[in-house]
C-alpha positions in Angstrom: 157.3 74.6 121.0 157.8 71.5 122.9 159.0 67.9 122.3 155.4 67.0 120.8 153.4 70.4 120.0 154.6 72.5 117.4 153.3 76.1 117.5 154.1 78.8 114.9 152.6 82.6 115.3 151.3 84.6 112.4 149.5 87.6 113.1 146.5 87.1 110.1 143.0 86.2 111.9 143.4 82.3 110.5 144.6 79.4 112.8 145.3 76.1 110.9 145.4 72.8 113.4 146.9 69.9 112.6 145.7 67.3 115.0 146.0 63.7 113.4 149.5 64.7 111.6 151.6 63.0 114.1 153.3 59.3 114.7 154.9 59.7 118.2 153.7 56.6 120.1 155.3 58.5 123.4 155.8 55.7 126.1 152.6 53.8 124.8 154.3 52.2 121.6 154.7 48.6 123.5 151.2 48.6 124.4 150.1 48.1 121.3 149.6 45.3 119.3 151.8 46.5 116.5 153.3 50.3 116.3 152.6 49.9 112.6 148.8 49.9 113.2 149.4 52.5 115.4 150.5 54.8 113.3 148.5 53.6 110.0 145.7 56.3 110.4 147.6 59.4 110.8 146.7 62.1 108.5 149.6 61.5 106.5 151.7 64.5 105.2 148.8 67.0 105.6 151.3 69.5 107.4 153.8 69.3 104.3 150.7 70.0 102.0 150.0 73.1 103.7 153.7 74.4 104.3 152.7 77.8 102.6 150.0 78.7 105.4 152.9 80.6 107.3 153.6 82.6 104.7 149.9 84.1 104.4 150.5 84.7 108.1 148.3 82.0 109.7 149.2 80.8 113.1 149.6 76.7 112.5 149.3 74.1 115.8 150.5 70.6 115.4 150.7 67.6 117.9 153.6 65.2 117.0 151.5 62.6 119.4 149.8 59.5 117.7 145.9 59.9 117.1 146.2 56.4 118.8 147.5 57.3 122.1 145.2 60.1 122.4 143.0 61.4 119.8 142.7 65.7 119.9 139.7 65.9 117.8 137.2 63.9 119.8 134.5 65.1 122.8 136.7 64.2 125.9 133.5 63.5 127.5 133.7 60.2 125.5 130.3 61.4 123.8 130.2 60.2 120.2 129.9 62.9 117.0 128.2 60.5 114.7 125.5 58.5 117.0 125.0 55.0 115.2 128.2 55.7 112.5 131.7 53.8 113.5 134.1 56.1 114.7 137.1 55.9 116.9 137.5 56.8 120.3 139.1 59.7 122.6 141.6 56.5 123.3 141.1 54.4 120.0 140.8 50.5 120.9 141.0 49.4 117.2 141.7 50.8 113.9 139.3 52.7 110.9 138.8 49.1 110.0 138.1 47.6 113.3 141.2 46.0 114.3 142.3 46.0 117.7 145.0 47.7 118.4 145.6 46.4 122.0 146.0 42.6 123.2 143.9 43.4 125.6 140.7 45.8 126.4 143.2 48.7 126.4 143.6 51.8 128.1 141.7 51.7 131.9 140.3 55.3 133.1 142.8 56.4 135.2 145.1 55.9 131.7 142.9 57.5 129.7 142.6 60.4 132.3 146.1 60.3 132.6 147.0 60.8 128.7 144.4 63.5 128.5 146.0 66.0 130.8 149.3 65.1 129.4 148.4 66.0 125.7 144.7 66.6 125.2 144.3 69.5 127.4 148.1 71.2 126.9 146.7 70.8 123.0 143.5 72.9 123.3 145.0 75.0 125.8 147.7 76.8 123.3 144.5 77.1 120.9 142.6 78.8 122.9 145.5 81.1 123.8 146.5 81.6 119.7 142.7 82.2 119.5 142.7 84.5 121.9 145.4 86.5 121.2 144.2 86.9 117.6 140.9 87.9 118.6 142.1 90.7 120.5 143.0 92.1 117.4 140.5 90.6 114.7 136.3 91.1 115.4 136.6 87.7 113.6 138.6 84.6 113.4 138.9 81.7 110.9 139.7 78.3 112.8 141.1 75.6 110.4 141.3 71.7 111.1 143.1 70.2 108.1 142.9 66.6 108.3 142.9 63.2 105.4 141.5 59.8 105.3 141.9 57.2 102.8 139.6 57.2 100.0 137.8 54.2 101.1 137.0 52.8 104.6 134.3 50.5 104.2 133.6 50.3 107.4 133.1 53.9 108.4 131.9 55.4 104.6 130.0 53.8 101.3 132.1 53.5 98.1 134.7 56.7 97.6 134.9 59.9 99.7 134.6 63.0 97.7 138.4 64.7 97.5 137.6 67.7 99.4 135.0 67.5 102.3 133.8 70.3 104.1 132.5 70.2 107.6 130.6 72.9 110.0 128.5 70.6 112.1 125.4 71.3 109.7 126.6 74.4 108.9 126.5 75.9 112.3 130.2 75.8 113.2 130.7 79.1 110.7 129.2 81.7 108.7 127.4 80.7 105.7 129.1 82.9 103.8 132.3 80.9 104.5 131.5 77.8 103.9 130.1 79.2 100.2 133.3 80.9 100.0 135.4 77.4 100.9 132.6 75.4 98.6 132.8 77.3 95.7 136.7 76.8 95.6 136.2 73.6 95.8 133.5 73.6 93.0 135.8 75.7 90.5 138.3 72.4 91.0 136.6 70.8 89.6 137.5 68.1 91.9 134.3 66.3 93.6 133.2 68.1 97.0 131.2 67.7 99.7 129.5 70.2 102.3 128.9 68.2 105.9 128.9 64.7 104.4 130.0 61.9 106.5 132.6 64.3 107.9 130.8 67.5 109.3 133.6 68.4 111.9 135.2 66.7 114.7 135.4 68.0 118.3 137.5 70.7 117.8 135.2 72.4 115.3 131.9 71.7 116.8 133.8 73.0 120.4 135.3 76.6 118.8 133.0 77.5 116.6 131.0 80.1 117.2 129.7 82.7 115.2 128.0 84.7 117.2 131.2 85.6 118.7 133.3 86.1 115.7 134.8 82.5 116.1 134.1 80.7 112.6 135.3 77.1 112.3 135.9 74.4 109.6 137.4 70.7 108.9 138.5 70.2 105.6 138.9 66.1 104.9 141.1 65.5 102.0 141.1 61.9 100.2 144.1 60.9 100.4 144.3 60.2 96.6 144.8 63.7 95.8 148.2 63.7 97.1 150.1 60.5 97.1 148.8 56.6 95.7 146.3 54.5 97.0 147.1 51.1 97.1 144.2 48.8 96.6 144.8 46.9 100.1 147.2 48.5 102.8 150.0 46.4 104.7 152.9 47.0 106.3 155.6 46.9 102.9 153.0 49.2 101.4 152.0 52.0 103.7 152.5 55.0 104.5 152.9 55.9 100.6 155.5 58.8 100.2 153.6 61.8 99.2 153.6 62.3 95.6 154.8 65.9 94.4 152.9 65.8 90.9 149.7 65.1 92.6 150.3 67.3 95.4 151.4 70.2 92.7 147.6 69.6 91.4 145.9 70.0 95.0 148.1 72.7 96.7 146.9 75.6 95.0 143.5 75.0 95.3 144.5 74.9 99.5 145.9 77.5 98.6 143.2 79.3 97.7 140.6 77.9 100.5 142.5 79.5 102.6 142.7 82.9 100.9 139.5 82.4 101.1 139.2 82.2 104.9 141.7 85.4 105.3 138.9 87.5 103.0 136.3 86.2 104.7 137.8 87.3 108.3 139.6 90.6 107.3 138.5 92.1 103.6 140.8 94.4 103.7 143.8 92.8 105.1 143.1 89.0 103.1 143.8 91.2 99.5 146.4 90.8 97.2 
């Protein structure tokens, strides 16, 4: 563990990343416009949501660094993952809604280059060694990147996002078998569900997973609704909401159970109960 990367061993074939979880504005925060705005499209409490992965043995990874200093989950060759969609950058110059979130043009290359050896690569270095370490005893391993939005960005989505969305880049970033696994949890919700909607996996999932060697990787977008309250319009008295226990009492076993899911998919006989 460091000051900004939280790391926490299991020995079960599952790693769950946490990548957008974290609000520390390091020595950019007077940069920005407003620290508020940078820090309004974390993935807000996702971590606390899944506090039970440890205890089914899954190695979790969190960055306590801002998705607006540096953003974990995107191609750091500055390539996009949704040609012609609105998306944020590896350096993010404005919000989800298109605000700016620098008085200026923001970060230069040598900044950019700069923030990306200081947290990108340290953050896909230690999951590549947890990945590594668990394949040396697994033939396969489930990569998880748990992440949330707001129910309704109008300028990156139509209308309202389905509660749980599943992503494997078209399904190619896993087994087919897992993401039926992970769908039909989702389906026996009842809750609405998508498989690679508008959100079929980030970098981090297109980058690790790979089948063919055992390496099976999926993003699971939550709505935020399912765990805390929406306001209508976000401002600064109004948001971050606290997490809301009832409606996070509703979604938590149904994690729960995705990720059972995952553990029988990787190791039948050791994923039981």
């Amino acid at each position: 563990m460091t000051d900004w990367l939280d790391i926490r061993r299991g020995e079960a074939p599952l790693v769950v990343a946490f990548p957008h979880t974290g609000t520390d504005l390091a020595d950019i925060g007077a940069a920005f416009r407003s620290e508020w705005l940078a820090r309004r499209d974390a993935d807000w409490w996702v971590d606390r949501l899944y506090d039970f992965a440890a205890d089914l043995g899954a190695t979790t990874i969190r960055t306590g660094i801002s998705r607006s200093v540096i953003d974990v989950n995107r191609d750091p060759s500055g390539a996009s993952l949704y040609p012609g969609q609105a998306m944020t950058e590896l350096c993010p110059a404005t919000t989800f809604d298109g605000e700016p979130l620098y008085p200026d043009a923001g970060p230069n290359a040598a900044e950019i280059a700069r923030r990306r050896a200081r947290w990108f690569d340290p953050y896909h270095a230690a999951i590549e060694a947890e990945i590594a370490r668990l394949k040396a005893l697994y033939p396969r391993v489930v990569f998880y990147d748990a992440h949330s939005i707001r129910s309704h960005v109008p300028r990156l989505f139509d209308g309202e996002l389905p509660q749980f969305n599943i992503g494997t880049n078209g399904r190619v970033t896993c087994d087919p078998a897992l993401a039926a696994a992970i769908e039909g949890v989702c389906a026996a919700s009842g809750h609405s569900h998508v498989l690679d909607g508008r959100f079929k996996g980030g970098w981090t999932t297109r980058h690790y997973g790979r089948p063919a060697d055992g390496m099976h990787a999926v993003q699971i977008e939550l709505a935020m609704r399912g765990y805390l309250v929406e306001p209508a319009a976000i401002d600064e008295a109004n948001w971050p909401q606290p997490l809301d226990p009832t409606r996070a009492a509703s979604l938590t076993p149904i994690l729960h159970d995705i990720l059972r899911a995952c553990l029988v998919f990787a190791a039948p006989t050791k994923g039981k109960t």
